[in-house]
C-alpha positions in Angstrom: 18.4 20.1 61.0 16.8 21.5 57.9 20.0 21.4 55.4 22.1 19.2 53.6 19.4 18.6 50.4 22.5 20.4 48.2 25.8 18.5 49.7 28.8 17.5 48.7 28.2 14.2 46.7 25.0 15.2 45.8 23.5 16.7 42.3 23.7 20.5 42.6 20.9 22.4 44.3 19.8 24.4 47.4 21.4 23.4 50.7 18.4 24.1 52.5 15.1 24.8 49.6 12.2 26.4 51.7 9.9 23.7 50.1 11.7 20.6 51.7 12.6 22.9 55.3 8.8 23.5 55.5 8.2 19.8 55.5 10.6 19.4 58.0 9.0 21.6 60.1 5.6 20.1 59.3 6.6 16.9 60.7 8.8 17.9 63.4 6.2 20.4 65.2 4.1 16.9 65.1 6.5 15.6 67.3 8.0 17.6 69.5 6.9 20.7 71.3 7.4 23.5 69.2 8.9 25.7 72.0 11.8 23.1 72.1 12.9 23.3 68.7 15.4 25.4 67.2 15.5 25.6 63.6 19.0 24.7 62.1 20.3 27.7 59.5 22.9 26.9 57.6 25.6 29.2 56.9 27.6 27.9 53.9 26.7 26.8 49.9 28.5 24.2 47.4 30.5 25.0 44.1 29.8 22.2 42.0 31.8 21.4 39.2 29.7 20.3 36.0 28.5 18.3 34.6 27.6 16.8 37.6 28.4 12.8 37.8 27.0 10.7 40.6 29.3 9.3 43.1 32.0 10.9 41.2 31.6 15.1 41.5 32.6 16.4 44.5 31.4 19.7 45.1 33.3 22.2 47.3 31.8 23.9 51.0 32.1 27.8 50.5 31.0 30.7 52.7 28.8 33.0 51.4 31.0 35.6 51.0 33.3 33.7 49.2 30.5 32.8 46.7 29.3 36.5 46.2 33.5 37.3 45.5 33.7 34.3 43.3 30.6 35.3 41.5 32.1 38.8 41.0 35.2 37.7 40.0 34.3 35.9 37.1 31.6 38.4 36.4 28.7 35.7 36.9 25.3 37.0 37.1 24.0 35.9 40.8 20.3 34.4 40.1 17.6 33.2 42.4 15.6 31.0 42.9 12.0 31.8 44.4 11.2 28.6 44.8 14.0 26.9 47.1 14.3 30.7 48.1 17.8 30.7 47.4 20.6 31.8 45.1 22.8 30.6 42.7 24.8 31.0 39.9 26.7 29.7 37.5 30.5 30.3 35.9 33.3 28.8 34.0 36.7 28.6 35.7 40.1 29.4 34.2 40.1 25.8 33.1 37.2 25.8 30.7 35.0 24.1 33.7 31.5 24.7 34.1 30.5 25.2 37.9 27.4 26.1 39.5 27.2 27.8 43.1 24.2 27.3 45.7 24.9 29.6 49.0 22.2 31.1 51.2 21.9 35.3 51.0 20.0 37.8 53.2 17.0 37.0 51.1 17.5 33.2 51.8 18.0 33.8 55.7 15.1 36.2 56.1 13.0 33.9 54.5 14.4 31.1 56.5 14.1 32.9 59.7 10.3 34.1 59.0 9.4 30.3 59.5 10.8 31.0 63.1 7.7 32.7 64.2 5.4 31.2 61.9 5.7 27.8 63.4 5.9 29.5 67.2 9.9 27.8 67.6 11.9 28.5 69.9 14.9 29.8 67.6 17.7 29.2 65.7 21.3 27.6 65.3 23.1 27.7 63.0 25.8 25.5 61.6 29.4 26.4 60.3 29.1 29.9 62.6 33.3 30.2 61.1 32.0 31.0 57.6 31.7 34.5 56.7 28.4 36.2 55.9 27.9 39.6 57.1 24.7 40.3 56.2 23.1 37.2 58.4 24.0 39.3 61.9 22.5 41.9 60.8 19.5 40.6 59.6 19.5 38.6 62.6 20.0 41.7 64.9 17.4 43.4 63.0 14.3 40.5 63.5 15.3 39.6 67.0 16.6 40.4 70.1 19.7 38.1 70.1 20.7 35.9 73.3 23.4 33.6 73.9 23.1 30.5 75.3 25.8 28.9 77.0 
């Protein structure tokens, strides 16, 4: 599992920064054959609303599609961020709030997959499969040849 650093409680950021998945990796291939692991993708981001209070802001679970129509909706400017290798973004809703959105992208996946073959792992799974984001399957078709296992 290399997500979760952005949650729901949590201050807003990444749900899974390449920095902190990296170090996760570092450790784990220590540990465990490195044909046995698959690396867990996540398939979701947070809309937090601001400012952000500890143990008091709840941030919201969207798909990634959700946050690219959000974003478009209120005309938000999607940045990224080449560290955590993710974007982001930030908008005001019809209340006056401030809200900022972390959400994984193609760019975020592909460079999230990459780290598949550069630490020789078995694969991938991925968690919250019922959230929608096109562009991972065919990103995914295009890097591998895709198996199920059942």
């Amino acid at each position: 599992m290399t997500y979760e650093w952005g949650y729901t409680y949590g201050p807003p950021m990444a749900v899974a920064p390449l920095p902190q998945v990296r170090a996760v990796l570092d450790y784990a291939v220590q540990v465990i054959p490195r044909e046995k692991i698959f690396l867990g993708v996540p398939l979701y981001g947070y809309d937090w609303p601001l400012p952000y209070e500890r143990g008091i802001t709840r941030a919201e679970s969207i798909s990634p599609e959700y946050a690219v129509a959000l974003a478009l909706r209120h005309g938000a400017e999607i940045l990224y961020d080449e560290s955590a290798q993710s974007p982001y973004f930030y908008y005001t809703d019809r209340g006056g709030r401030a809200h900022v959105v972390w959400f994984e992208d193609a760019r975020s996946m592909d460079a999230k997959l990459h780290l598949i073959d550069a630490y020789g792992l078995r694969g991938a799974g991925y968690w919250s499969l019922m959230r929608a984001m096109p562009q991972n399957w065919v990103l995914l078709h295009a890097l591998y040849d895709v198996k199920t296992l059942l």
